[in-house]
DSSP file (Angstrom, degrees, kcal/mol; ACC not computed):
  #  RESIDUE AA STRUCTURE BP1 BP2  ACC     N-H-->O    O-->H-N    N-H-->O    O-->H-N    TCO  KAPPA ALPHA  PHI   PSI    X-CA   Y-CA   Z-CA
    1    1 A X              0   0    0      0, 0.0     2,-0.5     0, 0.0     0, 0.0   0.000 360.0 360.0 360.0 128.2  -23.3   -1.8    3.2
    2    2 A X        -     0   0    0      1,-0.0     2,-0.2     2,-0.0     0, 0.0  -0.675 360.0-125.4 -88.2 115.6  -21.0   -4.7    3.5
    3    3 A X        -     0   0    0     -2,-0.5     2,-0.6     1,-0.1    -1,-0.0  -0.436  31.6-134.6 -86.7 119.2  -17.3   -3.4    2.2
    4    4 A X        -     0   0    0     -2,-0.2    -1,-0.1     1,-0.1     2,-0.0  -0.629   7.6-126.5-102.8 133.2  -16.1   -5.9   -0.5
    5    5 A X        -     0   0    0     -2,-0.6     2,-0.1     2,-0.1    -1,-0.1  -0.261  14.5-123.5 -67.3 137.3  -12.8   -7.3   -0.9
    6    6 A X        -     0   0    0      1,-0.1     3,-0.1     5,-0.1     0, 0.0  -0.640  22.1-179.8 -58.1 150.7  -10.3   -7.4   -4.3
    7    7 A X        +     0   0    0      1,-0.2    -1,-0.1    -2,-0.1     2,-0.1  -0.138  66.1  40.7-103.9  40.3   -9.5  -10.5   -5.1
    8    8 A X  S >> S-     0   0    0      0, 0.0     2,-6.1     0, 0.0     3,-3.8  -0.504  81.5-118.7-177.8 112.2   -7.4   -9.5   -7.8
    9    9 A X  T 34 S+     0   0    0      1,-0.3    39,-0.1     2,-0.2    -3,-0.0   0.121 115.3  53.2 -50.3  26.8   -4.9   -6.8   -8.3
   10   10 A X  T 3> S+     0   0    0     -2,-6.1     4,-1.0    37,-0.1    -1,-0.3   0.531 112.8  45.5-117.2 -41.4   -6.8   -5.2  -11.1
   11   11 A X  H <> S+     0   0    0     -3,-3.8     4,-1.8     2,-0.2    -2,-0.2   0.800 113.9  50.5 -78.3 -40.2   -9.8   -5.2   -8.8
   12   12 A X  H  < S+     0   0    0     -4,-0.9    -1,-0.2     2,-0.2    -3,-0.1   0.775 111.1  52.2 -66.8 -27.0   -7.3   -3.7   -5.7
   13   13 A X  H  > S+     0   0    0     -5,-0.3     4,-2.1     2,-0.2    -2,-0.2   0.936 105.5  48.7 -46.1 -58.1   -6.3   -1.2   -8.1
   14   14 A X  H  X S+     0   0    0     -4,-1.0     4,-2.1     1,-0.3    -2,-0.2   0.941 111.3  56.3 -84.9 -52.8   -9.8    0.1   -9.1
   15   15 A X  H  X S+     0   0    0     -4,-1.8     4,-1.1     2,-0.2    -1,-0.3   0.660 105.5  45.0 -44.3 -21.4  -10.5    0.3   -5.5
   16   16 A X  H  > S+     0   0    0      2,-0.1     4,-1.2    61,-0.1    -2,-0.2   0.699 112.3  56.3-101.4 -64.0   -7.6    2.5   -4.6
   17   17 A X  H  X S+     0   0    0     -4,-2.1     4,-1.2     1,-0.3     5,-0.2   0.663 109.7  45.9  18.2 -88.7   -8.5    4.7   -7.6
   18   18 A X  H  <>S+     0   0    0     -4,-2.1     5,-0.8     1,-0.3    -1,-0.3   0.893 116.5  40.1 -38.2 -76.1  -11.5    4.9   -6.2
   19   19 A X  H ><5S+     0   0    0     -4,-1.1     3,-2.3    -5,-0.2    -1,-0.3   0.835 109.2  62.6 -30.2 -50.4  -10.4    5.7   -2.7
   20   20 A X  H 3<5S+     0   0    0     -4,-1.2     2,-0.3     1,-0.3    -2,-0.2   0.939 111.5  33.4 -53.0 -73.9   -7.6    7.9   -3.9
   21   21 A X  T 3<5S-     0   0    0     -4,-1.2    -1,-0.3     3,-0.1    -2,-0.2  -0.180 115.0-106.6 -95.1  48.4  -10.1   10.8   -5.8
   22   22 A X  T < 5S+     0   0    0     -3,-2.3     2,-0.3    -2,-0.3    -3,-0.1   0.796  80.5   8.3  91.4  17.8  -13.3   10.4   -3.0
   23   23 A X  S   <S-     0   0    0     -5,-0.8    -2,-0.1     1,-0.1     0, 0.0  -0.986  94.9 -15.6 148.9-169.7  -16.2    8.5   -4.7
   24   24 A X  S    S-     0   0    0     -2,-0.3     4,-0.2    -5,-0.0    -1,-0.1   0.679  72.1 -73.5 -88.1-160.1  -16.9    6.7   -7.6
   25   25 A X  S >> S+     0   0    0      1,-0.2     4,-1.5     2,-0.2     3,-1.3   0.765 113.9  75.8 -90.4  -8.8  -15.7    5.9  -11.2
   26   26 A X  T 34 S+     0   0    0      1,-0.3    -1,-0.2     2,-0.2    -3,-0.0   0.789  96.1  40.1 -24.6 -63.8  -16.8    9.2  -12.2
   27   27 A X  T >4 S+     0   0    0     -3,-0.1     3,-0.6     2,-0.1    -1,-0.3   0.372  99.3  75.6 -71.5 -14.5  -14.2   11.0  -10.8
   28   28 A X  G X4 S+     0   0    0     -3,-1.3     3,-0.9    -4,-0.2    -2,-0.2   0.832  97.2  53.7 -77.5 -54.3  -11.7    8.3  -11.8
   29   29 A X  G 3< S+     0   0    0     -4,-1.5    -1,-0.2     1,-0.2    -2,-0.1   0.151 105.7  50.8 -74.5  25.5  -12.1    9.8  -15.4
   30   30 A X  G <  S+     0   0    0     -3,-0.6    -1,-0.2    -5,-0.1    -2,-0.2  -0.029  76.2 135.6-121.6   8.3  -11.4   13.0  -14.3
   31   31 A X    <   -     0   0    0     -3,-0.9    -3,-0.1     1,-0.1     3,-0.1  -0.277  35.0-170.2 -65.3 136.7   -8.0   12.4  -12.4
   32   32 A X        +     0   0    0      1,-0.1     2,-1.8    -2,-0.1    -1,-0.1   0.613  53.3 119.6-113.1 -10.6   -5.7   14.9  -13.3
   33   33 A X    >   +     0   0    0      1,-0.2     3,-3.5     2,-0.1     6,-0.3  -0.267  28.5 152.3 -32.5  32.0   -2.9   12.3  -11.0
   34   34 A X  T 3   +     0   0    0     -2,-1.8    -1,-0.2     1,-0.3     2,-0.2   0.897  64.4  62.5 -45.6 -60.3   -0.3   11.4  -14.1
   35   35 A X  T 3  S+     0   0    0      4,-0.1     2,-0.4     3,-0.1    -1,-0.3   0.444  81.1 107.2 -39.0 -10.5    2.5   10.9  -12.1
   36   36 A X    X   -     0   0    0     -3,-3.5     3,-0.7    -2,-0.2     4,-0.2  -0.625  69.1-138.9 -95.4 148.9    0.7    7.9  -10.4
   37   37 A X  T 3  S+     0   0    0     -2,-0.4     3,-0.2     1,-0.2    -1,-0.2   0.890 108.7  51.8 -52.7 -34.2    2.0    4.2  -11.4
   38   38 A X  T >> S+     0   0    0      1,-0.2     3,-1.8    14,-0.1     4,-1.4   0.675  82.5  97.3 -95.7 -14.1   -1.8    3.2  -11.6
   39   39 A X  G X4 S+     0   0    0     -3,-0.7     3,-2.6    -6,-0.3     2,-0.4   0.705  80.6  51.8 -45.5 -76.3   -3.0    6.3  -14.1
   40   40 A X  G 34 S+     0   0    0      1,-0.4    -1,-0.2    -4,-0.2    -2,-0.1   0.248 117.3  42.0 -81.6 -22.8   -2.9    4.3  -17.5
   41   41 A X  G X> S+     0   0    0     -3,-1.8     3,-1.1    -2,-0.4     4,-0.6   0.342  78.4 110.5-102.2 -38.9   -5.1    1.7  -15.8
   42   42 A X  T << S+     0   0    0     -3,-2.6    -2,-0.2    -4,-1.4    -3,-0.1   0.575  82.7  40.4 -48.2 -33.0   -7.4    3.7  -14.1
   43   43 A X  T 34 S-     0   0    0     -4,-0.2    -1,-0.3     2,-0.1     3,-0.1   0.542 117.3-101.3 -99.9  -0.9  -10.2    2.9  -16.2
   44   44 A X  T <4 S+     0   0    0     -3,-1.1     2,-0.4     1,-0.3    -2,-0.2   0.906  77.1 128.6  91.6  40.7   -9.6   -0.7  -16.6
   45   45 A X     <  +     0   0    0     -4,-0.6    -1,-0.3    -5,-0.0    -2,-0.1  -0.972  66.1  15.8-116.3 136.4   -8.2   -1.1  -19.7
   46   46 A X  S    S-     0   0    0     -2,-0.4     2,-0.4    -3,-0.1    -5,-0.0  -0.301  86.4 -90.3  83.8-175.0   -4.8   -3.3  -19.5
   47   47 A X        -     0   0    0     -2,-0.1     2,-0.4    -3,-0.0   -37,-0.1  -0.995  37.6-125.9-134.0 111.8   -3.6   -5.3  -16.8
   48   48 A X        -     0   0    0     -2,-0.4     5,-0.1   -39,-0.1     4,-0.1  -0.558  17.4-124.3 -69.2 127.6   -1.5   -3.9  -14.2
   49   49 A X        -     0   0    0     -2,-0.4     3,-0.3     1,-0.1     4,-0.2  -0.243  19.8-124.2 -71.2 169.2    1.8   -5.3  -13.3
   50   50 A X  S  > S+     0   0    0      1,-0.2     4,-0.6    34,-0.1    33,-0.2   0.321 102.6  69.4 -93.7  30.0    2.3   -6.3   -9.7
   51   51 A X  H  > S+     0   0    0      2,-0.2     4,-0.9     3,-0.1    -1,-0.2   0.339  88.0  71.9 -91.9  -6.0    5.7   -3.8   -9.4
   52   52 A X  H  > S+     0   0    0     -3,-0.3     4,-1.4     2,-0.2   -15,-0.1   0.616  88.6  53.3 -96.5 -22.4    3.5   -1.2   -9.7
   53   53 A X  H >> S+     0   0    0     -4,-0.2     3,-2.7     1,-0.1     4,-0.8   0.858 104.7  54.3 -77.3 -73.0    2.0   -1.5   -6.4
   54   54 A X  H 3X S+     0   0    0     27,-0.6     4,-2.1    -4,-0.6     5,-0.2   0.698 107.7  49.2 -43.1 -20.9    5.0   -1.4   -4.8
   55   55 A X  H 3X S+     0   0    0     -4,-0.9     4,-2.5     1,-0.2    -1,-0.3   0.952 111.3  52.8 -73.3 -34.7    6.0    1.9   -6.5
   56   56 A X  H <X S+     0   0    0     -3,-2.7     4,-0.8    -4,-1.4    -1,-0.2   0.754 111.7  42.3 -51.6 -26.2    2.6    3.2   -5.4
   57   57 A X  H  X S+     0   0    0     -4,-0.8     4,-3.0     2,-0.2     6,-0.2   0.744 115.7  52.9-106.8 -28.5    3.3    2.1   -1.5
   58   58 A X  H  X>S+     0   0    0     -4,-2.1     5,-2.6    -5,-0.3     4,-0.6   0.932 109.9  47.8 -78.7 -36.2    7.0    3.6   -2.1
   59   59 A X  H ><5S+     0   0    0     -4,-2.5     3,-0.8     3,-0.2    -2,-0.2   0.920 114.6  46.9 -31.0 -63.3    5.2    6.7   -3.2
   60   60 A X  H 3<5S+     0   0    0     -4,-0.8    -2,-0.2     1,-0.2    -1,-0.1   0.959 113.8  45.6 -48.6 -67.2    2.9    6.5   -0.1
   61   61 A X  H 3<5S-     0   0    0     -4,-3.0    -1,-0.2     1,-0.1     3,-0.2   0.415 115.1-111.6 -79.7   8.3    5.6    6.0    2.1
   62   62 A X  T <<5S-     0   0    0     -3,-0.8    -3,-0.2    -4,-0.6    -1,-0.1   0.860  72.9 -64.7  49.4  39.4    8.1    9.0    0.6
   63   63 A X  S   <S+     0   0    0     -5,-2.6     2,-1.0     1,-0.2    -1,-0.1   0.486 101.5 128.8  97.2   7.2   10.4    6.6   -0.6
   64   64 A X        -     0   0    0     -6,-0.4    -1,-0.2    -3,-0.2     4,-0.2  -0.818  41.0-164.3-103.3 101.7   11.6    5.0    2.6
   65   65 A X  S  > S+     0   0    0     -2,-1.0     4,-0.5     1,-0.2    -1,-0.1   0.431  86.2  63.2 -74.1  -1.0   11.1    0.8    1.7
   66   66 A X  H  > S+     0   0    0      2,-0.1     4,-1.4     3,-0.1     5,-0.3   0.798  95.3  53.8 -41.3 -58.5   11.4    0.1    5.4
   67   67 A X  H  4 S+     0   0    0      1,-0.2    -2,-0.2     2,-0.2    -1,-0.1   0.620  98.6  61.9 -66.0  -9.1    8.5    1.9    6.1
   68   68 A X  H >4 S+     0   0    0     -4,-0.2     3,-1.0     2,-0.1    -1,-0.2   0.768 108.5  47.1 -85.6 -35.9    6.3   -0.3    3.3
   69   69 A X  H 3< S+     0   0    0     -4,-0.5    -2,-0.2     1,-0.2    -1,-0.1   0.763 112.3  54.4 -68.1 -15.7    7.2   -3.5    5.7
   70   70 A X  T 3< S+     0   0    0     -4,-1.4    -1,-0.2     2,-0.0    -3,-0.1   0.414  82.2 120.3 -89.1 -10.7    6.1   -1.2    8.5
   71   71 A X    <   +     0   0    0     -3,-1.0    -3,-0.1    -5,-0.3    -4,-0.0  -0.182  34.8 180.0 -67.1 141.5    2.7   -0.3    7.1
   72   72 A X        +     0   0    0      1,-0.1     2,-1.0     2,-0.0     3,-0.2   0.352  39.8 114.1-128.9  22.4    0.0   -1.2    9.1
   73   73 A X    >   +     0   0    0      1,-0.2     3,-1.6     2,-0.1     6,-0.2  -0.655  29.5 171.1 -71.2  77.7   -3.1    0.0    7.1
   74   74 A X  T 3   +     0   0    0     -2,-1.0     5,-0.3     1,-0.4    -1,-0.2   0.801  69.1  70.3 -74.1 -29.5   -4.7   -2.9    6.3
   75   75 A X  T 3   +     0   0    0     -3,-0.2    -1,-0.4     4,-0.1    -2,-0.1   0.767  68.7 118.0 -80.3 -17.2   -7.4   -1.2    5.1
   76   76 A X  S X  S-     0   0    0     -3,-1.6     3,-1.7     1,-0.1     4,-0.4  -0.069  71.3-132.2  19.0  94.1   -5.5   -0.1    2.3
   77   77 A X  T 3  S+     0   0    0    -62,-0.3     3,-0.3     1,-0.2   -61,-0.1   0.928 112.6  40.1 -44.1 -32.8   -7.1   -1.5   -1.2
   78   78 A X  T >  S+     0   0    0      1,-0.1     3,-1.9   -63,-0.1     4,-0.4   0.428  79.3 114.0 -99.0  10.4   -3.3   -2.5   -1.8
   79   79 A X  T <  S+     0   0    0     -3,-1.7     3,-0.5     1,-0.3    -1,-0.1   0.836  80.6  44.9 -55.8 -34.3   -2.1   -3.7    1.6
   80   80 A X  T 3  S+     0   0    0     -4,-0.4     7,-0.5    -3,-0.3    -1,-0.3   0.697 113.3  51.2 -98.2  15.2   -1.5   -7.3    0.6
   81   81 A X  S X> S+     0   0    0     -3,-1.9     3,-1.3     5,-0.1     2,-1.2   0.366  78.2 105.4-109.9   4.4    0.4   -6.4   -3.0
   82   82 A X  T 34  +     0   0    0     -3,-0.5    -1,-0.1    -4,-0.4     4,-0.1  -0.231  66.6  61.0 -75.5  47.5    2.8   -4.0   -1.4
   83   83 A X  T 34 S-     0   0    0     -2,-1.2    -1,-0.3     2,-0.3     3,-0.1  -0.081 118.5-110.2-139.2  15.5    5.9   -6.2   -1.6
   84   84 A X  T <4 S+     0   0    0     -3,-1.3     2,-0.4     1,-0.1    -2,-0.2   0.893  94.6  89.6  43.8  46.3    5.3   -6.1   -5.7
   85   85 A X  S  < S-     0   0    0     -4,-0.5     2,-0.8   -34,-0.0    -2,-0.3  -0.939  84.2-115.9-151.2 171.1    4.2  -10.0   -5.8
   86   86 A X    >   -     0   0    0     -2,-0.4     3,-2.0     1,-0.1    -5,-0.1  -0.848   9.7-145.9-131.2 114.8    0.5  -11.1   -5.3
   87   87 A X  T 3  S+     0   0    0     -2,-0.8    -1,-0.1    -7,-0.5    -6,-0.1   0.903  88.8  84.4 -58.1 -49.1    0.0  -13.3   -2.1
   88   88 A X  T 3         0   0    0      1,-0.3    -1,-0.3    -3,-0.1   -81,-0.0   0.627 360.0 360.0  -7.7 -50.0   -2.8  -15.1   -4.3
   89   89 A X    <         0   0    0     -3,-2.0    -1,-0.3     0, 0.0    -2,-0.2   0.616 360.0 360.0-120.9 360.0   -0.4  -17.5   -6.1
């Protein structure tokens, strides 16, 4: 199975979802995860801003924003919006 890329931060969103609870969208409507910037979103209703990654990657990183310029998980659904602006335009 060939692993498909976001090409839009709505679509990199629903992919860390996904990643985040383990499986499918199934589980995406069961996330009990309020606290996360991307919860409101989670089912694909709305538009997410792109500050909202970065709160997610500051989240990630326990709050240390050095350490989001230091990530090196490119496999990350959210790697290339984690500076809050979308490399895309």
């Amino acid at each position: 199975m060939q692993r498909t890329i976001a090409n839009t931060p709505k679509e990199a969103m629903l992919q860390f979802c996904k990643k985040c609870v383990g499986g499918n969208g199934i589980e995406i409507r069961t996330c009990g995860s309020s606290n996360c910037p991307f919860y409101k979103f989670r089912l694909g209703d709305g538009r997410p801003k792109i500050r909202l990654f970065r709160e997610q990657c500051l989240i990630c990183m326990g709050g240390d924003r050095n350490m989001i310029t230091a990530c090196q998980n490119k496999k990350c659904p959210i790697y290339k919006y984690r500076f809050g602006s979308n490399p895309n335009r």
